[in-house]
MARNURO-517868 format. One line per field, with one value per residue (C-alpha): residue in three letters; x, y, z. Coordinates in nm, 3 decimals. Layout:
REM residues N
tidren = c(ala,...)
px = c(X,...)
py = c(Y,...)
pz = c(Z,...)
END
This chain:
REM residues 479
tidren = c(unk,unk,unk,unk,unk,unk,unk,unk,unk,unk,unk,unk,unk,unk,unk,unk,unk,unk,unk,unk,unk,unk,unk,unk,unk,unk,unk,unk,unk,unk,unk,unk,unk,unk,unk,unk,unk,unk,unk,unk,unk,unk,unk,unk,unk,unk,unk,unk,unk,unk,unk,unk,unk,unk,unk,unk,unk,unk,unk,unk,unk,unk,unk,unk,unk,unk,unk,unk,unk,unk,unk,unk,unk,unk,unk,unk,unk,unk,unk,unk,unk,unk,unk,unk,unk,unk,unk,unk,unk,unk,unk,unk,unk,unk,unk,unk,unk,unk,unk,unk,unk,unk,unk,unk,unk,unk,unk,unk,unk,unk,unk,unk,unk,unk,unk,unk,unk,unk,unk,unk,unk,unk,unk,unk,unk,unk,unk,unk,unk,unk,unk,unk,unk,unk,unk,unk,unk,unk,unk,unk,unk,unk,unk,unk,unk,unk,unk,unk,unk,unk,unk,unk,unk,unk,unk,unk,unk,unk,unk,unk,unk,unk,unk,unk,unk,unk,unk,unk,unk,unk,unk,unk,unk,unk,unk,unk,unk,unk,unk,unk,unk,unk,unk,unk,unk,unk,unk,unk,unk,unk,unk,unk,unk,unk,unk,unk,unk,unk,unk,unk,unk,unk,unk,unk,unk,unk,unk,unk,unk,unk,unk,unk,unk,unk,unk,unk,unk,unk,unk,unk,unk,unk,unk,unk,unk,unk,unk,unk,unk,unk,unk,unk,unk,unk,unk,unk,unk,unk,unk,unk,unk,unk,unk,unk,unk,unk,unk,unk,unk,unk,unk,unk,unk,unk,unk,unk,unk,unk,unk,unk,unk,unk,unk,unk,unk,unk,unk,unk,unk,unk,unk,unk,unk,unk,unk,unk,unk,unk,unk,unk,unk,unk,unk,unk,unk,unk,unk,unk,unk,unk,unk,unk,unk,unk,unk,unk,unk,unk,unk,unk,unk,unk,unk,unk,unk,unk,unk,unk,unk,unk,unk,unk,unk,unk,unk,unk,unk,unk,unk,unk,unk,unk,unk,unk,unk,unk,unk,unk,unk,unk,unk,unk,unk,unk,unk,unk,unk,unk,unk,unk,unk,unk,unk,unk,unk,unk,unk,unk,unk,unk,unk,unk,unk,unk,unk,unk,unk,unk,unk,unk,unk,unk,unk,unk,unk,unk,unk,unk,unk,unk,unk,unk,unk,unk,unk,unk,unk,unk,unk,unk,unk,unk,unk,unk,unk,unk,unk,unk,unk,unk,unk,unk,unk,unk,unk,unk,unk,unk,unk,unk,unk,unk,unk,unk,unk,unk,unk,unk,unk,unk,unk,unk,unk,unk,unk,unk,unk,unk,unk,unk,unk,unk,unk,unk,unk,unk,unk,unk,unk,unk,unk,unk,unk,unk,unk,unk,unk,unk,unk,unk,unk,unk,unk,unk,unk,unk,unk,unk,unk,unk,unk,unk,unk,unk,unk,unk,unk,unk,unk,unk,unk,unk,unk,unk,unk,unk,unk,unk,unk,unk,unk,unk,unk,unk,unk,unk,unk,unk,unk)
px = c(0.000,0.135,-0.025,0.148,0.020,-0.092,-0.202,0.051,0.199,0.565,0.623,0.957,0.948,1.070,1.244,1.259,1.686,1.710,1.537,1.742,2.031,1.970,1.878,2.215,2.406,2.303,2.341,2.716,2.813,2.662,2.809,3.164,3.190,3.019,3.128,3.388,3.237,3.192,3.511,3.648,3.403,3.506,3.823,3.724,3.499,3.837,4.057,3.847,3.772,4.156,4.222,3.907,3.777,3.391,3.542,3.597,3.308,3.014,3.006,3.052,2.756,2.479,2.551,2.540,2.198,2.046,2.135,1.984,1.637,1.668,1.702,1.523,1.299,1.430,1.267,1.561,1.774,1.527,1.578,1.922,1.950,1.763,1.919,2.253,2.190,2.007,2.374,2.545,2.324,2.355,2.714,2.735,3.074,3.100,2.740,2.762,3.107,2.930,2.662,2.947,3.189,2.891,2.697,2.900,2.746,2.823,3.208,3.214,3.106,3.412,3.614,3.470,3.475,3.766,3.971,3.657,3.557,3.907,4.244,4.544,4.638,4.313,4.237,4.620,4.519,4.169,4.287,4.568,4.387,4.058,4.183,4.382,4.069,3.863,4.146,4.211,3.872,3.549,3.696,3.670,3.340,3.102,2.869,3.164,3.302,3.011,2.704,2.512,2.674,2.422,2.671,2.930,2.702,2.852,2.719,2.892,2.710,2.365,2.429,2.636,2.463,2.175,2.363,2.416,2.269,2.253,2.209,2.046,1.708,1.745,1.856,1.611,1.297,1.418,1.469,1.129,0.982,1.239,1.098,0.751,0.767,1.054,0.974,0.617,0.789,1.080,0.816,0.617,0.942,1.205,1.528,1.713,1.466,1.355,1.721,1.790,1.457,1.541,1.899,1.735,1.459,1.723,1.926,1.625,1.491,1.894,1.836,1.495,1.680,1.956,1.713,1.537,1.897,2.139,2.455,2.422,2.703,2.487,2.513,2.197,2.216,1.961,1.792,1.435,1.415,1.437,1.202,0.959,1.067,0.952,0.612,0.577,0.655,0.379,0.079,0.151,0.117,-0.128,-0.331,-0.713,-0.705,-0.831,-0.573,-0.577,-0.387,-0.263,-0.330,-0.197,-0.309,-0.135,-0.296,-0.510,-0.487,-0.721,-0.685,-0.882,-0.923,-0.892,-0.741,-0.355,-0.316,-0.578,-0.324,-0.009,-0.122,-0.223,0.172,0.264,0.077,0.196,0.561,0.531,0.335,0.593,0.885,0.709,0.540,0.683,1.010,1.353,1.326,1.634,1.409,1.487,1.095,1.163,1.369,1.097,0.831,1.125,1.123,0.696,0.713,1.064,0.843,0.477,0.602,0.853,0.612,0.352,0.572,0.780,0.499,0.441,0.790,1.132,0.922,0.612,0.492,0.581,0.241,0.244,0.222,-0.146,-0.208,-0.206,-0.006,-0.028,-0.151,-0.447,-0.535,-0.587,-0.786,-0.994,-1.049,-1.104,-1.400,-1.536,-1.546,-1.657,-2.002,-2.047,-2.005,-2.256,-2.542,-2.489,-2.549,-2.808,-2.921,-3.027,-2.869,-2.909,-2.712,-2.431,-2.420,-2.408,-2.114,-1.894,-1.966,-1.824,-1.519,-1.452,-1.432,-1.196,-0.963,-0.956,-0.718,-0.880,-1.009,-1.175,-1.434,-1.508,-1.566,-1.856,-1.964,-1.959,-2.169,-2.388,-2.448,-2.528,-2.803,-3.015,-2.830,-3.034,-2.976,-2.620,-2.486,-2.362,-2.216,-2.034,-1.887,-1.820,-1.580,-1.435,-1.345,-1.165,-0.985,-0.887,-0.756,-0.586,-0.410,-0.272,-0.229,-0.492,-0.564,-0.749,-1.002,-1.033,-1.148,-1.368,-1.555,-1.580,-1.741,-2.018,-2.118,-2.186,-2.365,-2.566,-2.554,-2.499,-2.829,-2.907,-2.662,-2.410,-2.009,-1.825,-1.585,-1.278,-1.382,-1.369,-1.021,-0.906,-0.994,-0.830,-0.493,-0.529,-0.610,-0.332,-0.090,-0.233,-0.158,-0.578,-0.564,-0.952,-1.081,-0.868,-1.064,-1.413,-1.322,-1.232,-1.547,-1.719,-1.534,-1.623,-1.980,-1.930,-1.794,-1.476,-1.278,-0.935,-0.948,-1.068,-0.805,-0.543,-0.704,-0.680,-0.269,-0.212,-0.387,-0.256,0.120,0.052,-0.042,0.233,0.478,0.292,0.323,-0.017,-0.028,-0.435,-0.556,-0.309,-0.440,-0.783,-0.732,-0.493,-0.820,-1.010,-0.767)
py = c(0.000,0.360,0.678,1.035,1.396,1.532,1.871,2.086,2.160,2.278,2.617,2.598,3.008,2.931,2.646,2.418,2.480,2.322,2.010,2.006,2.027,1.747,1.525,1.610,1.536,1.197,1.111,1.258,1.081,0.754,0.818,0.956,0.798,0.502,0.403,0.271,-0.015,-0.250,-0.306,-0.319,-0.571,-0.789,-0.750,-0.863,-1.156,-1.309,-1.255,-1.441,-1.728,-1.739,-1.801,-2.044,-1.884,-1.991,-2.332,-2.180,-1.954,-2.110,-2.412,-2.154,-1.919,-2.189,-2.260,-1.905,-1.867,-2.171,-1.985,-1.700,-1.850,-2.055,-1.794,-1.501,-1.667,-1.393,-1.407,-1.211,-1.505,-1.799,-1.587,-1.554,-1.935,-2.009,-1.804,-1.956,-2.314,-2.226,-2.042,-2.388,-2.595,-2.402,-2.401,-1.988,-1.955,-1.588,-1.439,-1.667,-1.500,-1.174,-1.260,-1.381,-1.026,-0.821,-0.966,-0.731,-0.869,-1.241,-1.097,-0.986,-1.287,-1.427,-1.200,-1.243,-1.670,-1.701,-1.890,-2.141,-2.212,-2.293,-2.456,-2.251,-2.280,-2.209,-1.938,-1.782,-1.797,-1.636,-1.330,-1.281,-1.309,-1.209,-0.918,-0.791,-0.841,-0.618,-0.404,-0.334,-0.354,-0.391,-0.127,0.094,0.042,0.355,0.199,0.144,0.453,0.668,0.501,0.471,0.210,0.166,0.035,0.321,0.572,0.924,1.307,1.272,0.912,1.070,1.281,1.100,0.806,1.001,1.083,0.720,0.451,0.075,0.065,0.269,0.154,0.237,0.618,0.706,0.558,0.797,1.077,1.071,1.112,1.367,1.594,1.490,1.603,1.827,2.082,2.150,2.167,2.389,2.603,2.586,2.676,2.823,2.724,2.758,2.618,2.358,2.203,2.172,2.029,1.777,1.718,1.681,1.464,1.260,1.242,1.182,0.893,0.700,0.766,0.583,0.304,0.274,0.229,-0.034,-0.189,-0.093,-0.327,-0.409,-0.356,-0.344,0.014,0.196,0.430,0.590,0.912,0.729,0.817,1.201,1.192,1.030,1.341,1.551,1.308,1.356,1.808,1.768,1.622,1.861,2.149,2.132,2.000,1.918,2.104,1.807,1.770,1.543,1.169,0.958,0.557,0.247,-0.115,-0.351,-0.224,0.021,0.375,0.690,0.978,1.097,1.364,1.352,1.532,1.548,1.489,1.201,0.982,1.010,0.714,0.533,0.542,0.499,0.213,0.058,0.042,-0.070,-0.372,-0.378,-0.392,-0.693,-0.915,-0.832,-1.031,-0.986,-0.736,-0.522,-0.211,-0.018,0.022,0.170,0.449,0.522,0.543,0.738,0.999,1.044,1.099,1.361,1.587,1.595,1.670,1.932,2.168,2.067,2.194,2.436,2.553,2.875,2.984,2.806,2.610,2.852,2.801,3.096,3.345,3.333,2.951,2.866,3.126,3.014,3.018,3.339,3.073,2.895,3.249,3.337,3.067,3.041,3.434,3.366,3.067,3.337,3.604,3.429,3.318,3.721,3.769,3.477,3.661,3.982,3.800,3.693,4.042,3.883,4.206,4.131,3.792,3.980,4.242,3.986,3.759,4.097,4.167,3.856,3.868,4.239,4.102,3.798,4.026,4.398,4.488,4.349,4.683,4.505,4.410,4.745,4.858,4.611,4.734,5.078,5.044,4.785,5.065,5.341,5.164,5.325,5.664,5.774,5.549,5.596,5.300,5.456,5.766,5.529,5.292,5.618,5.786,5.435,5.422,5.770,5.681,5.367,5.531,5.770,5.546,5.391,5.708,5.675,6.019,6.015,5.749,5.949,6.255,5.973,5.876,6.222,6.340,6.037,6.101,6.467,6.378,6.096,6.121,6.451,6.572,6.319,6.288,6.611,6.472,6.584,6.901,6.607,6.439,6.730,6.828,6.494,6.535,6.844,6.720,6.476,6.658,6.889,6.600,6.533,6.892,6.917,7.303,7.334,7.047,7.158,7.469,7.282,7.101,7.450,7.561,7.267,7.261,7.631,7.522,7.257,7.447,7.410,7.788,7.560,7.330,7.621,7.812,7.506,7.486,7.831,7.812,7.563,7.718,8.026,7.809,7.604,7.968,8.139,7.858,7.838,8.209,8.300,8.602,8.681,8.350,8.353,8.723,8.574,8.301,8.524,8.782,8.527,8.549)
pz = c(0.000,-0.077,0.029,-0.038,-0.032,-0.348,-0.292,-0.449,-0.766,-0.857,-0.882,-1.110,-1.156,-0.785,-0.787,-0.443,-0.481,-0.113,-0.237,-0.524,-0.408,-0.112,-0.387,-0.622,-0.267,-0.248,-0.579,-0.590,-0.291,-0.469,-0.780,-0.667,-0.339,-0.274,-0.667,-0.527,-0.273,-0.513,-0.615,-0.266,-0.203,-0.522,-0.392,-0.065,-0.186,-0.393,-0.137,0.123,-0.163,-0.231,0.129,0.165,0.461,0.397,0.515,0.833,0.875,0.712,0.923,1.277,1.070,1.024,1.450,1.512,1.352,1.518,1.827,1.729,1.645,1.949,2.222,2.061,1.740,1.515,1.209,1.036,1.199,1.004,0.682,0.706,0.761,0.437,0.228,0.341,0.298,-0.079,-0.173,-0.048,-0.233,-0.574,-0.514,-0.508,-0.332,-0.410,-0.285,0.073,0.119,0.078,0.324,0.575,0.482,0.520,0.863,1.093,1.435,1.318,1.280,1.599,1.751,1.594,1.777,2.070,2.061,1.801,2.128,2.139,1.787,1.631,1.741,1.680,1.389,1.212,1.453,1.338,0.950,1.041,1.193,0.982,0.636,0.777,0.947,0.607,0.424,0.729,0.713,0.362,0.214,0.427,0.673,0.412,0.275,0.268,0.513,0.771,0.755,0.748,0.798,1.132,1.334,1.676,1.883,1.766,1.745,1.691,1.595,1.242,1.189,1.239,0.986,0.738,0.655,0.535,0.232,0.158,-0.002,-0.083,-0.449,-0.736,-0.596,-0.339,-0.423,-0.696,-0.466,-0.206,-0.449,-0.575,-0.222,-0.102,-0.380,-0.388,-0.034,-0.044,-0.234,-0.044,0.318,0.168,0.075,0.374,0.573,0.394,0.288,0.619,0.853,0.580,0.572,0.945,0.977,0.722,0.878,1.239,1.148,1.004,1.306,1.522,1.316,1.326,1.724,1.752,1.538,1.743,2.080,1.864,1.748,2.055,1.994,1.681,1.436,1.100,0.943,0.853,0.587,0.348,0.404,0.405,0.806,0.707,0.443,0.673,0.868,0.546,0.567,0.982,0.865,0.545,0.743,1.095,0.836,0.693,1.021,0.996,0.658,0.365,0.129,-0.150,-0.151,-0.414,-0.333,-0.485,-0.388,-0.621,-0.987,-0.819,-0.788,-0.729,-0.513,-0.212,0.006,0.413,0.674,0.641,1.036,1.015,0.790,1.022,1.244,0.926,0.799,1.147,1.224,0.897,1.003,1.308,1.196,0.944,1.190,1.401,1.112,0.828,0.878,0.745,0.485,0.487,0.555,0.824,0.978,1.274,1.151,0.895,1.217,1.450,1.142,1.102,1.460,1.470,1.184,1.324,1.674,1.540,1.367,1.647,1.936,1.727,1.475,1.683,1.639,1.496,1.266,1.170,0.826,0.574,0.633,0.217,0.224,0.203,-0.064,-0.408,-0.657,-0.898,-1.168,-0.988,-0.846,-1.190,-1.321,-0.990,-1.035,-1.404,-1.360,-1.131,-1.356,-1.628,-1.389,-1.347,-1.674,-1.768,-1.527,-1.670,-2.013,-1.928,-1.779,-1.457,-1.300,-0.914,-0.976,-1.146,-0.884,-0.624,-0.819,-0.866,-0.519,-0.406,-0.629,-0.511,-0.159,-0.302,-0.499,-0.382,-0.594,-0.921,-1.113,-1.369,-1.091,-0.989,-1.307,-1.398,-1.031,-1.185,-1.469,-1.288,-1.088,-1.370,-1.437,-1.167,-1.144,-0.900,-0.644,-0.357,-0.496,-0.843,-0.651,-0.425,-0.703,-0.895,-0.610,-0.545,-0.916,-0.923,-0.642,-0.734,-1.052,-0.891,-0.666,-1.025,-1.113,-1.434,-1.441,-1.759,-1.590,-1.320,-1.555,-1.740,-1.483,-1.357,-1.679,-1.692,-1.311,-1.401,-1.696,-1.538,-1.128,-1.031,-1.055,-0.826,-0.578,-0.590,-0.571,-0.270,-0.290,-0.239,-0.533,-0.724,-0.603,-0.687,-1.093,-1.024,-0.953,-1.177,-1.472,-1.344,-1.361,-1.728,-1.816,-1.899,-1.732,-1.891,-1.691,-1.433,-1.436,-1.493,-1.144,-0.978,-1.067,-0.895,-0.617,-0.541,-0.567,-0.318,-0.034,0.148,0.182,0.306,-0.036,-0.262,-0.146,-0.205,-0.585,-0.630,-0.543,-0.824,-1.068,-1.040,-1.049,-1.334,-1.533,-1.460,-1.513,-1.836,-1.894,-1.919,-1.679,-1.750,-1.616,-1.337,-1.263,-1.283,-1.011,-0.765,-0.776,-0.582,-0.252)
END
């Protein structure tokens, strides 16, 4: 069963470049890096087949896992023992000395009972060829050196073997997740806080493993515990909120919609079944559960301040707000079509209230509104209009409207003296000095000594810059 958010889209006009480059990380260290582990492991494997070690160790490994099964009925221990006794019996020398290199608690049970298992002399050519082999090639493996080691656990470890991985599988199949997920938390975030959370979930998830593991010698590496981390981050953010899921169950797939915080104990559950029933798979379950965990309860104790979500987060993209205000505006539009009027004036009225700073909107209020001139709402749409205009500094809409209110409303409802010292300045700033005066005019009418006064100032500046000393007599007459 698989189950992953779905709710967003990329934006790539704003790349997830944290995501990114987590993702190029891992697969330079696999490529550059870790390249290298399979030939120091071939080397390995031919040295140990040279020196016929499996004759040594096989025998001592089949006891070991009997042991195993008998005093603790691992399952991972019954596996093991299968898969050991199939390589014998097909005769595949090469991958059961791989299986013996690479079980790092089995070596060091070895070590501990090398002085009980073998006489002298066999003991002496163990260590000294095994120990060149551990020394020289297995030593040096990627997973030694830098992955997560529980019973030589370190700071570096926890943050090392994230970048590390088992096999090309392995890497793209956490790659896809660490930017299906990425690139929404790194949003949600921001860069900075996005990365340390991803780095700390990390480290959090190799600690739960190592409390589930404590001892054991068997290096985890991957970074599947902090992109459960990313999965814990995802579902905490959005909350109660229903996003949509993707499902798959075998050949079927759909999508759904839920509450993000509803589906944690859904993953959760899943690996810890996984961890007790599902027997020796190689997966690290655990971890993956230690990492849900490290993310929800992050943003849930943190989401107030280290980790609050980005205030721009939940608003959409400039793309869907444009097609959601488009679908919108095309309903209005189909209403006033259709002249049912009230409908139309209701649909703008909503879509003002959605997008304030849409003009187009209060323009169809507008002439919605000049239908019934007589009525407040046309003088109210008609000041809003001019004002809007002149806040986007339109001036010739400003005058425009000005003109059609006089012609239509004005009789009715009388502008105020501001509005009229607004086409003022603005035909002013258009260098229209006879609508200039047409507003003077009406602003004298309307009252207001203080604003009249104001008018009367830049008039009488704009003339004489101008040089036209009669008008600027005119309009200096009136102090």
């Amino acid at each position: 069963m698989l189950i992953i958010p779905a709710e967003n889209a990329v934006n790539w006009k704003r790349p997830p470049w944290i995501t990114l480059g987590l993702m190029l990380a891992c697969v330079l260290v696999f490529t550059f890096y870790q390249g290298a582990d399979q030939r120091k492991l071939q080397v390995a494997v031919n040295h140990y087949l040279k020196n016929n070690l499996q004759t040594l160790e096989a025998p001592v490994y089949e006891n070991y896992l009997l042991r195993q099964i008998r005093q603790q009925g691992d399952s991972e221990s019954v596996y093991q023992l299968q898969r050991m006794r199939n390589l014998q019996a097909n005769q595949k020398s090469g991958w059961l000395a791989v299986t013996l290199l690479m079980d790092r608690d089995f070596y060091q049970y070895l070590l501990d009972n090398r002085n009980l298992i073998w006489a002298s002399a066999e003991r002496e050519r163990w260590q000294q060829q095994r120990g060149f082999i551990e020394d020289n090639f297995i030593g040096r493996l990627s997973s030694q050196r830098f992955g997560l080691i529980p019973a030589q656990l370190s700071l570096r470890s926890l943050i090392s073997y994230q970048f590390l991985h088992g096999g090309w599988g392995h890497l793209l199949g956490n790659l896809v997740f660490l930017f299906l997920l990425g690139f929404t938390v790194e949003k949600a975030l921001g860069a900075a806080r996005f990365v340390l959370a991803y780095l700390l979930c990390g480290a959090l998830s190799g600690l739960v493993f190592t409390g589930f593991s404590a001892g054991s010698l068997v290096p985890l590496i991957g970074a599947s515990g902090a992109i459960s981390g990313l999965m814990g981050m995802y579902v905490a953010i959005y909350g109660l909120q229903k996003i949509r899921f993707f499902i798959f169950l075998g050949v079927y797939f759909n999508y759904f919609r839920a509450p993000a915080i509803a589906i944690l104990p859904v993953w959760l559950g899943k690996e810890i079944y996984d961890y007790w029933y599902a027997g020796a798979t190689g997966v690290a379950y655990m971890a993956h559960a230690g990492g849900l965990l490290a993310g929800a309860v992050l943003v849930g104790a943190l989401g107030k301040s280290w980790l609050q979500v980005k205030d721009t987060f939940f608003e959409p993209e400039p793309e869907v707000e444009d097609a959601i205000f488009t679908e919108a505006y095309g309903q209005a539009m189909a209403a006033l079509s259709a002249l049912d009027f009230e409908l139309a004036s209701t649909r703008f009225e909503a879509l003002r209230e959605a997008y304030p700073q849409r003009a187009l909107v209060l323009q169809h209020q507008q002439q919605l509104a000049q239908l019934r001139p007589d009525l407040p709402e046309y003088r109210h749409f008609s000041c809003e209009r001019m004002n809007d205009a002149l806040s986007r500094q339109q001036f010739d809409q400003v005058i425009a409207v000005w003109r059609e209110y006089l012609a239509k409303g004005e009789v009715h409802r009388p502008l105020a003296a501001e509005d009229h010292n607004r086409v003022l300045f603005a035909s002013l700033k258009q260098q229209d000095l006879s609508t200039a005066e047409q507003a003077f005019e009406r602003l004298r009418g309307a009252g207001s000594e203080l604003m009249v006064n104001e008018a009367r100032r830049l008039l009488v500046a704009e003339f004489e810059k101008r040089q036209m000393a009669p008008k600027a007599q005119h309009y200096r007459q009136g102090w």
